[in-house]
N, C-alpha and C positions, 0 to 999 in steps of 0.2 A: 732080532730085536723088534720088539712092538712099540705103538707109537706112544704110549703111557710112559714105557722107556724112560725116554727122553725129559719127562715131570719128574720121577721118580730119581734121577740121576741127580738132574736139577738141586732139586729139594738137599740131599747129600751134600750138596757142594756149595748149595747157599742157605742152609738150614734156618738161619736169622734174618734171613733179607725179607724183603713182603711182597710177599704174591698176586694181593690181589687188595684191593685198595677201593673201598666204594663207601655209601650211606651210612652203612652199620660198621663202619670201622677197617681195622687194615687185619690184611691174616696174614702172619707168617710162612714161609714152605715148609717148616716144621709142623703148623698146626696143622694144613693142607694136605700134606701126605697121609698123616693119622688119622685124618677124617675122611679123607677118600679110600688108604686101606680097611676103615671099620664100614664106610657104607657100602664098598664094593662086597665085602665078607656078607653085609645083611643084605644086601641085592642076592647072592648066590646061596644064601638060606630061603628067602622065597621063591626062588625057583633058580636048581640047581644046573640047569641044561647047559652048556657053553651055547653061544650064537645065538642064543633065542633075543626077541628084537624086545626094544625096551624106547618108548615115546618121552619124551619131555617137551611138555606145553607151558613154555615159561618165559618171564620178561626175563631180559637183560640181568642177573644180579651172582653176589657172590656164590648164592645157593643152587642158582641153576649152573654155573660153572661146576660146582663141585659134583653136584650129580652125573653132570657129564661127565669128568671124569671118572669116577665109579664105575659108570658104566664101560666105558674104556679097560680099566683094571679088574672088572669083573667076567672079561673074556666075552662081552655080549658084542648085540649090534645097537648102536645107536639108531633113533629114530627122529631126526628134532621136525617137531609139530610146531607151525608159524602162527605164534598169539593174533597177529594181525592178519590171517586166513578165517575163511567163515569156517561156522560151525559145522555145514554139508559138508564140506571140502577137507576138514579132520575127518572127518567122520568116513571118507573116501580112503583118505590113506588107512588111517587105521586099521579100517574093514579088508585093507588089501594087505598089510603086511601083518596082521594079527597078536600084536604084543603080548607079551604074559604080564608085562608092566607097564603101568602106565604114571609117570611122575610128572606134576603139576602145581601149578602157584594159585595165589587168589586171581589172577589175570587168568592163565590159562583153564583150569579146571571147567568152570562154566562150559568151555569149548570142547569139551570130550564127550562121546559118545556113551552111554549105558553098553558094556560087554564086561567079558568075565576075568579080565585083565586086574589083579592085584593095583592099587591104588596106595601111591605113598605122595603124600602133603609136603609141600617144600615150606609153608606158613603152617600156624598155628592152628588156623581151623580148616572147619571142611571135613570132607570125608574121604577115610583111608589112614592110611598110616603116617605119623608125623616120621619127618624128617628128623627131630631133634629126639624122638623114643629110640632109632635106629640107632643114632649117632651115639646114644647113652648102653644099650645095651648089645653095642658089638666094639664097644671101646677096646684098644688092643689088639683087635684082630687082624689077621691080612686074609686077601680072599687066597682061595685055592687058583695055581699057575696053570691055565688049559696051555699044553703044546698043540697051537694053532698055526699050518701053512701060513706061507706070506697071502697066497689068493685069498687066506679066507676074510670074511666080510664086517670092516671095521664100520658101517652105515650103510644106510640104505636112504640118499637124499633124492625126493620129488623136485624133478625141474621144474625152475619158474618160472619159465618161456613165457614170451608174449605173446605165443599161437600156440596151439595145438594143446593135447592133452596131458598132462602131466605124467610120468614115469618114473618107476621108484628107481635112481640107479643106485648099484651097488659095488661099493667103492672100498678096495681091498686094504690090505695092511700095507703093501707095498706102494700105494697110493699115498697113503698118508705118510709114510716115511719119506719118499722122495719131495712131497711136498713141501716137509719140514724143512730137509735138507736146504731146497730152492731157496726158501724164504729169509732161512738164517743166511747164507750167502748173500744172495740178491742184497740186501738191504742192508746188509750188515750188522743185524742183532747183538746186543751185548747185555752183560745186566744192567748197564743204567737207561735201558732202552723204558718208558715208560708208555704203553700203549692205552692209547682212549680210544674205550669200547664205544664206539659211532653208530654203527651199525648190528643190526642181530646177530646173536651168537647162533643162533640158527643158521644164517646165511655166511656171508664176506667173511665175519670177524669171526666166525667159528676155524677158518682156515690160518687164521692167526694166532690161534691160543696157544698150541702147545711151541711152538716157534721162539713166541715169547719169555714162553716158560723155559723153554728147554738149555733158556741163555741165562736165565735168574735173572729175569726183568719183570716188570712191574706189569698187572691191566687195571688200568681207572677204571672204575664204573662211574656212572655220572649219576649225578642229585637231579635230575629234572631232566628233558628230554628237546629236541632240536636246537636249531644252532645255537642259541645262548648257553645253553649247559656244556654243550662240544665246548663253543669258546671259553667259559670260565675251565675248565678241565687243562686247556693249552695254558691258559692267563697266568691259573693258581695253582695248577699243580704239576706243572713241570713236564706234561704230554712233549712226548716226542716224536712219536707216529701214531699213525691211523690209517685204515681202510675203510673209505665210504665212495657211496656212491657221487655221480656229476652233479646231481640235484643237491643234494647238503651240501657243497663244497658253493655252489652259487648263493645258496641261502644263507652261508656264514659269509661271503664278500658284500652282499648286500645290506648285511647289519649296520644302521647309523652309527658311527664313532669307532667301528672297528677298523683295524688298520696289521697290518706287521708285526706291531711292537707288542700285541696280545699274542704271539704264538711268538717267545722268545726260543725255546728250545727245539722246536720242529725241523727234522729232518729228515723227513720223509710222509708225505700226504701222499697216498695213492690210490688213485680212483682205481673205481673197474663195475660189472655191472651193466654198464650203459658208456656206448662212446661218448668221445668228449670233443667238440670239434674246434680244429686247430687255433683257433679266434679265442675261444674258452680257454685255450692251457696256453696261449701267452699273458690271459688275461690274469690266470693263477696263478704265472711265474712272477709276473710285474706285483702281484697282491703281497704272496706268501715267500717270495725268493724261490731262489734255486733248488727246493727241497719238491718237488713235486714228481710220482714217477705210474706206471700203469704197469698193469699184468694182464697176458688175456687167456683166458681156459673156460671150461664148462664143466658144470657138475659131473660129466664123464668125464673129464679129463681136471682134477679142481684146480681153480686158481690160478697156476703158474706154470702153462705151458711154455708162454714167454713171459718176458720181464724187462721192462725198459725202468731202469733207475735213471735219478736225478741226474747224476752224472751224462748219462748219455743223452738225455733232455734238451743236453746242454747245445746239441750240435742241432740248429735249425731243421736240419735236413730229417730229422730224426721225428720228427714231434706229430706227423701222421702215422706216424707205427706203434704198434704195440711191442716193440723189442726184439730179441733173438731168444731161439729154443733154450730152455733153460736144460739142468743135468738131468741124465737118467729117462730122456723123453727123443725122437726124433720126428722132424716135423717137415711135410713135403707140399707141393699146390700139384692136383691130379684133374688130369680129363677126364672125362665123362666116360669116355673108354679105357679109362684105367691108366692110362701113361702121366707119369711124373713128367710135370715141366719146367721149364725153363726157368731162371730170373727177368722178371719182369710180365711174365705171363699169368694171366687170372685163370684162377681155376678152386676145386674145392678144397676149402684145408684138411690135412689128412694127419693122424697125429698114431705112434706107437712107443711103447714101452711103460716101464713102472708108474707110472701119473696116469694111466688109461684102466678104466673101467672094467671090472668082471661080467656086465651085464645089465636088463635089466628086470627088476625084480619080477618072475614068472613071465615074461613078456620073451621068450625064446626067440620066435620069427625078427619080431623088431629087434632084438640083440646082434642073430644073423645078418640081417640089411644093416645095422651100424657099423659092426665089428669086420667088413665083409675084407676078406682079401690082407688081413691081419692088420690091417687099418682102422682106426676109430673114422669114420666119418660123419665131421663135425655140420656140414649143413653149409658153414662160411665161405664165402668168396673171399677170396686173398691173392696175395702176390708177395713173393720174395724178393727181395733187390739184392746184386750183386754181392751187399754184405753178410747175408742172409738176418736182415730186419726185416720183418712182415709187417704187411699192410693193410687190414681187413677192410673189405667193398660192401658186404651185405650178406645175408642168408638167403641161399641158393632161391627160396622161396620166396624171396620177396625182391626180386630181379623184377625189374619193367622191362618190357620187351615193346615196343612201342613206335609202331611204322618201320619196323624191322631191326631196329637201336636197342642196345641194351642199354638200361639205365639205372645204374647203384642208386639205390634213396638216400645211402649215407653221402655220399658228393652233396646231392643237393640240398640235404640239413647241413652242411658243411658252409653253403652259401649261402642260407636263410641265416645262420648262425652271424653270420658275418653281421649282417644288417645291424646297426643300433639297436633298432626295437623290438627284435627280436629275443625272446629267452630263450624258448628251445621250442623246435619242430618235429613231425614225424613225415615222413614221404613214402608214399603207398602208390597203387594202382589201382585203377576199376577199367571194369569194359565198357568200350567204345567203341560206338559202331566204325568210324574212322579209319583212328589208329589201332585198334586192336585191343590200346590200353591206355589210356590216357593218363599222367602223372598230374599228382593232386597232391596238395601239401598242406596238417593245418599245423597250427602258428600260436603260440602262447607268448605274447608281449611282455617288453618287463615291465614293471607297477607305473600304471601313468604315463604311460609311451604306445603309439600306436602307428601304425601305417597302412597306406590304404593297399591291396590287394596288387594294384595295376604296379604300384612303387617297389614292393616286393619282387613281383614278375619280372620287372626291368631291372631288378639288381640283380636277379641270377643270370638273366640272360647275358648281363655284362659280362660275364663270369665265367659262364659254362656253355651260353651259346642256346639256340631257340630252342633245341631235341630234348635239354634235360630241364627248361623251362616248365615251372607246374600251367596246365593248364586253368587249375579251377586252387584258390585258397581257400582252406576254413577256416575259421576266427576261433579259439577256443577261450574261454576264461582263465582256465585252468585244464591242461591234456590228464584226460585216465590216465591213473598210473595204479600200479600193482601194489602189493602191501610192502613189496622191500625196493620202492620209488620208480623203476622202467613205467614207461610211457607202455600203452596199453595198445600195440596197430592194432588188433581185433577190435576193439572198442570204436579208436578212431575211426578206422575206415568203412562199421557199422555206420557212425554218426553223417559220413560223409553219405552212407549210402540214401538213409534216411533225408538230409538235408537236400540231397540231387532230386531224391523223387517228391519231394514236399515242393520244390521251386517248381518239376516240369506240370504236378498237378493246377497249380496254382497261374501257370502261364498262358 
């Protein structure tokens, strides 16, 4: 079974219901399926290959949904290209995974490189091929069924790490089938589930598509973009769940006059993306109810490694975790020499089965160092507790080591978070001549709230005690953040570096 499967079933069994619900109206799964079997058919008459990789540079909309799936039912690989990515940085992937197609909107197009990549138009104009010639002159058709292994490669998605270099991983059929799986479970999808698309169908919400669909439920698209449009989406049209990020979910509790009673039918908000510290999701629980739950995985591994729903939310004890291994995946904390440990012991997350990665794209060596010892190795520090709920500390990499102390950054955003005036923090290291590494924190306040540095210091120390005290605060206006909202530590801790050496010239 492939993961189209699952639409295509769908559609059969809820042929009248509507699929997809945005700007330009509602579509059916009956119109849906005949528009995705006639574009997938005219995808596979412009180039007949199975597997050849195919981009879509495109907002949020009904049309980029449908392409996606096409692509999907055309036996290709997907490639989703980020509207909100610079034009260098398409122009990177691109040139690295070499599509034969390239599909794109009035938002995205601008952002593609000149190559020799077939060109089809999701709008009216522009150059290439409209989307609505295909849709008219392959009416009726279904594409040709490639018999494709489970390994072979349903995408090929670039991480969006907040360090290091991006990699194309490549994420198999077996991937996305267990995923599905997770997700309908997890959450418990049905068809009157109506999902508001929040976030990119490139990113979060692309792992929620076929889920949805595959239950005969609904995806909003929304008329306008940040939290008001999210909000009216809950208000007026009957949203049930969403996946977004901790930043949009703060943005919509801080709206004047929003309250509860605008998200009557929500039963499920689940962040992921970016942690959320413990302060924050009592804060969501108190805002939104009991409906609130987290996933945590990586584009090697997508989505749903673990999965803490509302229900288990519900136990205090529970709400620093990111849940227990979901199906079809298992997941262990490993020493540095290789031994599995204990409950309660920190060590690297280590993740195998159906939800893990083929690789990554041409990058062999670095596949080997990930994949090493039939282990995905995720980079996270964690710990399992006797229940087996996991608890994630940080990426291996951004460990402070500090007068001989280790010290997670996520703790001590854990305790800047606490603070009133605090919005959200990032916590890094730089070298010192000292301690080795001195822990630094900066600090984005909420609107019209401020504290002074020494105030901050003394609330974590209350807290956490001198060792994971930051030595030095930054003030930010607003922290970097990436195009799909993570706080930027490269950025930041450039800014810090710059800001330490501007005070010692100046002193």
């Amino acid at each position: 079974m492939y993961p189209i499967d699952f639409f295509f079933r769908a559609a059969r069994r809820y042929p009248d219901r509507v699929a997809l619900d945005g700007p330009r109206g509602q579509i059916t799964y009956r119109r849906l399926a005949d528009e995705v079997r006639a574009l997938a058919a005219a995808l596979q008459e412009l180039d007949p290959a199975p597997q050849s990789r195919v981009g879509i540079c495109a907002g949020n909309s009904e049309r980029h949904i449908l392409a996606l799936l096409a692509v999907l039912a055309s036996g290709k690989t997907w490639v989703p290209l980020n509207y909100r990515s610079s034009a260098p940085e398409i122009a990177r992937i691109v040139n690295a995974v070499e599509p034969t197609l390239l599909i794109a909107d009035e938002i995205g197009a601008p952002l593609l490189p000149s190559t020799a990549a077939t060109r089809v138009r999701l709008d009216d104009t522009g150059p290439g091929i409209s989307l609505a010639s295909l849709l008219a002159s392959h009416a009726g058709k279904s594409p040709l069924r490639h018999e494709l292994p489970r390994d072979a490669t349903q995408a090929i998605k670039f991480t969006g790490g907040t360090t290091g270099l991006p990699k194309g991983v490549m994420q198999p059929y077996r991937a996305w089938n267990a995923g599905i799986v997770n997700q309908i479970a997890c959450w418990g999808l049905t068809h009157e589930d109506r999902y508001v698309v929040a976030a990119p169908v490139t990113h979060g919400t692309g792992t929620y598509l076929l889920p949805v669909l595959a239950q005969g439920g609904t995806h909003l698209l929304l008329d306008g973009s940040g939290p008001q449009a999210v909000t009216r989406a809950f208000r007026e049209r009957g949203g049930t769940l969403s996946f977004m990020p901790p930043t949009l979910i703060y943005m919509i509790m801080a709206q004047p006059g929003v309250s509860r009673a605008d998200f009557p039918k929500l039963r499920n908000l689940i962040y992921g993306g970016a942690p959320m510290p413990r302060e924050q999701i009592d804060k969501a629980r108190a805002f939104f109810g009991p409906v609130v739950g987290t996933t945590y995985g990586q584009t090697e591994a997508p989505q749903i490694v673990t999965a803490l729903n509302p229900a288990d939310m519900e136990d205090p004890a529970n709400r620093g975790s990111v849940g227990r291994c979901t199906w079809f995946s298992d997941l262990a904390i490993m020493a540095p020499d290789g031994r599995e440990l204990p409950a309660g012991e920190a060590g690297e997350v280590v993740v195998r089965g159906d939800l893990v990665m083929s690789g990554y794209w041409r990058l062999r060596e670095k596949t080997e160092q990930t994949l090493a010892g039939g282990w995905l190795h995720t980079g996270d520090v964690g710990l399992l507790d006797e229940r087996g709920y996991l608890f994630i500390k940080d990426r291996l990499r951004d460990v402070i080591i500090t007068g001989g102390f280790n010290v997670y950054p996520v703790d001590v955003e854990n305790a800047l978070s606490s603070h009133p005036a605090v919005y959200e923090s990032s916590v890094f290291g730089l070298p010192d001549p000292k301690w080795g590494e001195a822990v630094h924190a900066a600090v984005q306040f909420h609107r019209g709230m401020h504290a002074e540095p020494e105030a901050l210091q003394a609330h974590v120390r209350a807290l956490l005690g001198p060792v994971q005290t930051p030595k030095h605060i930054h003030v930010h206006a607003s922290l970097p953040r990436s195009s799909v909202g993570k706080v930027l530590k490269n950025a930041v801790r450039d800014a810090a570096i710059k800001e330490t050496q501007d005070h010692e010239q100046n002193a």
